[in-house]
ZAGU-224456 format. One record per residue (C-alpha): residue in one letter; chain; x, y, z. Coordinates in nm, 2 decimals, m for minus. Each point is the difference from the previous one (the first is absolute). Layout:
R  code  unit    east   north      up
R     A     A       X       Y       Z
...
END
This chain:
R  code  unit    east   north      up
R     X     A    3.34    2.54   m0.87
R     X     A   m0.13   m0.17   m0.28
R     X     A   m0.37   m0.13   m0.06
R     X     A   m0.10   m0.32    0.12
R     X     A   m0.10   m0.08   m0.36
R     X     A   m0.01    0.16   m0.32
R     X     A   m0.34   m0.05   m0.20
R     X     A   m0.03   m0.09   m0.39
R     X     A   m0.26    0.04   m0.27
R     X     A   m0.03   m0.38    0.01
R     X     A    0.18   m0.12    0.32
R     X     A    0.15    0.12    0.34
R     X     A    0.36   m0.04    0.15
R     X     A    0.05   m0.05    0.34
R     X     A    0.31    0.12    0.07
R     X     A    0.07    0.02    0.41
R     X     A    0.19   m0.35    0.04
R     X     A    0.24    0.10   m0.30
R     X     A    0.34    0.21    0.02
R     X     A   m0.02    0.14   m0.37
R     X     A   m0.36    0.18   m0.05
R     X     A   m0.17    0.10   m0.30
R     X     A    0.16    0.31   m0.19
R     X     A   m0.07    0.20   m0.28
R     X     A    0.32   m0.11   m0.16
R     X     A   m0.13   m0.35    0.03
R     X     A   m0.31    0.05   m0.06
R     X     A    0.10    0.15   m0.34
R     X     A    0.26   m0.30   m0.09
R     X     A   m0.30   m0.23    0.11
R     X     A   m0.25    0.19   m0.29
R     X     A    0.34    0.00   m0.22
R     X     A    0.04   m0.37    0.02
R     X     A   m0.34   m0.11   m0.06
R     X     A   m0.05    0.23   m0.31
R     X     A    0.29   m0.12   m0.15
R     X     A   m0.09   m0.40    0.04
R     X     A   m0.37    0.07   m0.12
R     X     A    0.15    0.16   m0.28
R     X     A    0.28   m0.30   m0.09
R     X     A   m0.34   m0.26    0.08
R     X     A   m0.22    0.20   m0.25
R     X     A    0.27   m0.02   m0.24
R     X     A    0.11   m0.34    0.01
R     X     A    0.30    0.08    0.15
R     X     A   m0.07   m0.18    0.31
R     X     A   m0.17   m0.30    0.00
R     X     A   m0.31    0.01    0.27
R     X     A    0.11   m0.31    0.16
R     X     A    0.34    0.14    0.07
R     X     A    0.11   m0.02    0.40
R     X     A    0.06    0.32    0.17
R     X     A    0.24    0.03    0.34
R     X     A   m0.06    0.33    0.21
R     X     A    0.38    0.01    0.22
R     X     A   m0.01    0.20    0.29
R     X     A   m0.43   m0.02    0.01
R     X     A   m0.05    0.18    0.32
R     X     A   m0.35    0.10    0.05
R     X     A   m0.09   m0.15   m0.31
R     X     A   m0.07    0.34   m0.19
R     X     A    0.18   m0.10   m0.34
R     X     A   m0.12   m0.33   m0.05
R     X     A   m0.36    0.16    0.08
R     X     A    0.06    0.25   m0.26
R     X     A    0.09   m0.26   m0.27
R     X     A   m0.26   m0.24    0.06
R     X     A   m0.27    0.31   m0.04
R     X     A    0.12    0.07   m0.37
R     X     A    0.10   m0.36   m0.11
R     X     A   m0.12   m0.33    0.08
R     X     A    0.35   m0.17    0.12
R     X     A    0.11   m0.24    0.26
R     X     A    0.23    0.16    0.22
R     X     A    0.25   m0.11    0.30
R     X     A    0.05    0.26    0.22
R     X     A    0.29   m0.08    0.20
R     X     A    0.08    0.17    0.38
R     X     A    0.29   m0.06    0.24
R     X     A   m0.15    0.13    0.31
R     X     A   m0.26   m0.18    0.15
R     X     A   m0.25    0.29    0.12
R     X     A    0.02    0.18   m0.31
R     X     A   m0.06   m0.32   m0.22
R     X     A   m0.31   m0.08    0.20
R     X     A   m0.16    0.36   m0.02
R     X     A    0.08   m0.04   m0.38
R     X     A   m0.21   m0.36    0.00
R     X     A   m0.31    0.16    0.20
R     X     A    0.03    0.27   m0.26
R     X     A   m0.03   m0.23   m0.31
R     X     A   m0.29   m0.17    0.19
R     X     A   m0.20    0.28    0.04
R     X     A    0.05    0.11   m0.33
R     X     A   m0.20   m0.10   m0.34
R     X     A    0.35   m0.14   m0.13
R     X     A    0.08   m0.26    0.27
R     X     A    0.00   m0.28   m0.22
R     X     A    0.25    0.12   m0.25
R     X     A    0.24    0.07    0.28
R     X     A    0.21   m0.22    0.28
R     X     A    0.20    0.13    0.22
R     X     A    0.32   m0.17    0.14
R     X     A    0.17    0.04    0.28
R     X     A    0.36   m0.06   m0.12
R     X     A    0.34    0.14   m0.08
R     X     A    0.04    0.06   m0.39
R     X     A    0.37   m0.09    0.00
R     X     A   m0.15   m0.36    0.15
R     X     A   m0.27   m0.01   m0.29
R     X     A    0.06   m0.28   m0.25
R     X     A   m0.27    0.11   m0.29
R     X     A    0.13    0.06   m0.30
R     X     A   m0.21    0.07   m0.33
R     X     A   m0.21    0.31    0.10
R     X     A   m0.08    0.27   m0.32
R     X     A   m0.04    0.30    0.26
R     X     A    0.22    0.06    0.30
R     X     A   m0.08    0.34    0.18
R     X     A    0.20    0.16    0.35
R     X     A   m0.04    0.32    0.22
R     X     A    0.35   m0.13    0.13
R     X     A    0.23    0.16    0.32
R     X     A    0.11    0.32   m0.12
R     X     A    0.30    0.03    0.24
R     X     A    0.34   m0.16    0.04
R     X     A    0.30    0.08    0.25
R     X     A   m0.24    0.33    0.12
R     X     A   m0.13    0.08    0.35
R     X     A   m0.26   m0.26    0.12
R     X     A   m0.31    0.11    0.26
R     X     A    0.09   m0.33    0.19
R     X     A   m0.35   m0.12   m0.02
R     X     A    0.06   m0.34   m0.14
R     X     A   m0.32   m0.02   m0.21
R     X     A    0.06    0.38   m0.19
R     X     A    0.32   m0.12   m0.06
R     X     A   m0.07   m0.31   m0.16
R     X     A   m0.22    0.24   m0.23
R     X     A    0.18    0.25   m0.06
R     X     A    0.39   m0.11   m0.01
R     X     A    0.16   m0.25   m0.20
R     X     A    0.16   m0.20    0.27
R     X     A   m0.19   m0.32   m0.06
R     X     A   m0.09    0.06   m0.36
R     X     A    0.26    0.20   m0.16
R     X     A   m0.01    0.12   m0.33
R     X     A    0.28   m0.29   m0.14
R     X     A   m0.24   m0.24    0.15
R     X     A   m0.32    0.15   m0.11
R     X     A    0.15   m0.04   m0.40
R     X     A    0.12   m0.31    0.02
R     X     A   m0.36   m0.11    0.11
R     X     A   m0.14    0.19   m0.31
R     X     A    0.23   m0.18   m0.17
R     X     A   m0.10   m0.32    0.16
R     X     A   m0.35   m0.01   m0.05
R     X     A   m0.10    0.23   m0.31
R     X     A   m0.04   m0.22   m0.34
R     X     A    0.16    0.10   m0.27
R     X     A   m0.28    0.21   m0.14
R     X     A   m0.08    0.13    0.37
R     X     A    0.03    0.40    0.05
R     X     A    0.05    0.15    0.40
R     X     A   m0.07    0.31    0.14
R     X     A    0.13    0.16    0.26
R     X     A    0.00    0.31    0.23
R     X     A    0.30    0.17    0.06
R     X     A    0.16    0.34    0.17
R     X     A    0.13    0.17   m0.25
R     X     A    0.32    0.04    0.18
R     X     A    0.13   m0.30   m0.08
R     X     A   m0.08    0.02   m0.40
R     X     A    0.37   m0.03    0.01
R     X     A    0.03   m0.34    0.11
R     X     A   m0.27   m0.15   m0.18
R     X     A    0.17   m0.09   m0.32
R     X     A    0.30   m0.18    0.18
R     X     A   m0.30   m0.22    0.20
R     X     A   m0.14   m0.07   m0.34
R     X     A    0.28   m0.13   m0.18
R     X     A    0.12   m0.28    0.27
R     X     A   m0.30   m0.16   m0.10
R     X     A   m0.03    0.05   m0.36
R     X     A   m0.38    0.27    0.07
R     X     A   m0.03    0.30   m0.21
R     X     A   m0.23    0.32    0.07
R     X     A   m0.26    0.04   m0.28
R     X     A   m0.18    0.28    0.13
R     X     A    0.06    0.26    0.31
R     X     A   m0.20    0.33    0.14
R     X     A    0.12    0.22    0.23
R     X     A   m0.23    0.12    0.26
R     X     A    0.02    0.34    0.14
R     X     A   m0.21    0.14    0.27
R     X     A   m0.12    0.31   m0.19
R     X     A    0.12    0.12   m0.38
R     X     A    0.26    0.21    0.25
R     X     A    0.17   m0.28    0.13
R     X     A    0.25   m0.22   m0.07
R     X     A   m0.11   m0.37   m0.08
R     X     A   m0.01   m0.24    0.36
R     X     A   m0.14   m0.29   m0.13
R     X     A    0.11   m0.26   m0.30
R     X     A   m0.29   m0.18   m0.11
R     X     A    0.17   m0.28   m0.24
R     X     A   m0.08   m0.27   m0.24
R     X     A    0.28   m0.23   m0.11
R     X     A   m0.03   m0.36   m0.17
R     X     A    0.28   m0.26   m0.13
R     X     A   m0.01    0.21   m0.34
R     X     A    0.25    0.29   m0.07
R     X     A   m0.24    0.24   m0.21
R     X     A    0.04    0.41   m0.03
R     X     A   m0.11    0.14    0.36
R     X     A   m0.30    0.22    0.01
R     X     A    0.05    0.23    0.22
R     X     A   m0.24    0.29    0.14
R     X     A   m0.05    0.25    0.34
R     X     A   m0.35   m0.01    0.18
R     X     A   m0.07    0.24    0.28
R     X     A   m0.27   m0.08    0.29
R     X     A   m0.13    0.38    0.00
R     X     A    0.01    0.28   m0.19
R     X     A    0.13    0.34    0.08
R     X     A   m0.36    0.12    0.19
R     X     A    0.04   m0.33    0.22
R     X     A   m0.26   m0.20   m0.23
R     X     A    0.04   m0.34   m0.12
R     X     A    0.16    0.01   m0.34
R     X     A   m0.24   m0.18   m0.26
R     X     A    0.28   m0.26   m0.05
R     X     A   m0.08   m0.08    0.36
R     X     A   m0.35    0.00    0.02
R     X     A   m0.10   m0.23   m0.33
R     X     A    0.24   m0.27    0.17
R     X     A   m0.18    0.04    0.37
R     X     A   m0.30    0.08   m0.08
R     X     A   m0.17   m0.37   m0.03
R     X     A    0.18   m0.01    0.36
R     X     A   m0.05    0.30    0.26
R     X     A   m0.30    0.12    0.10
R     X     A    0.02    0.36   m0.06
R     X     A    0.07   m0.08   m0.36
END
């Protein structure tokens, strides 16, 4: 059974009301994410007052992870009621609660367009084997936010400079491209995640924009072959976990 809460450097997630918990996988998109919007901030590329829309926010732990590395508004935006009140009480007990709101709300009913960031830990699953636990499902299957859904929202509400990032199995690389084109989004950047250097990648952490530029593309594993975290790993986690 999973912890209650998981605790931060700078904040803690309470996590007991919410079907998808905190993982490593997520954790490590989160840190991915947030480095990569300092950086386009820093630069210029992304202009500081740009809006920011967390899909799928769960427990909050993204839009937490953003809001400690660059000072953005964000609209983190939950389905299921539980889950989207655990995620308000932990913006509020955080040091970031007043670059964040939380909304209770379906994405596919959001009307927002214009925002320069748009981030998602979306349902993995689609036409698979459900638990039958109505809230796990919701998290973790596509049946009320498939991926055809979950692009043309993108495509709905990202400006024209906007970038997304999203977390993906890596089983279904395959099917990304054909999502992507029905609504005109190309991948910019993509790392495959593997457990361990032995493994073969699991995760798709991705960057895509409006603009068709060369991908970059690049492997990053969690641990090494002695079961330590890799150093690619630990600079991105270590303003985060505690043991870091």
């Amino acid at each position: 059974m999973a912890n209650a809460y998981f605790r931060f450097k700078q904040f803690t997630v309470q996590q007991d009301l919410c079907a998808m918990k905190v993982t490593t996988d997520g954790c490590l998109f989160g840190a991915w994410c947030a480095a990569d919007i300092r950086k386009m901030v820093k630069e210029g590329n992304l202009a500081s007052s740009s809006k920011v829309l967390d899909i799928g926010t769960g427990t909050g732990l993204l839009s937490l992870m953003l809001a400690q590395k660059a000072a953005l508004q964000i609209d983190a935006v939950e389905i299921d009621a539980a889950a989207a009140g655990q995620a308000a009480g932990n913006v509020a007990t955080s040091p970031f609660s007043g670059q964040i709101t939380v909304m209770k709300n379906d994405v596919l009913q959001l009307q927002e367009p214009g925002y320069g960031v748009i981030f998602s830990n979306p349902p993995f699953y689609e036409n698979e084997l459900k638990s039958g636990n109505h809230a796990k499902d919701t998290a973790h299957h596509s049946h009320q936010l498939t991926w055809a859904e979950l692009f043309a929202a993108i495509n709905r509400m990202l400006n024209d400079h906007g970038v997304f990032f999203l977390l993906l199995p890596a089983k279904r690389e395959g099917e990304l491209e054909g999502y992507l084109k029905k609504e005109d989004l190309y991948v910019n950047r993509i790392v495959r995640v593997q457990q361990t250097t032995r493994h073969t990648p699991f995760r798709l952490l991705v960057q895509g924009s409006r603009t068709v530029s060369p991908v970059s593309e690049e492997r990053l594993s969690i641990k090494d072959e002695n079961q330590q975290y890799t150093p690619e790993f630990t600079a991105l986690l270590k303003d985060y976990y505690l043991y870091l």
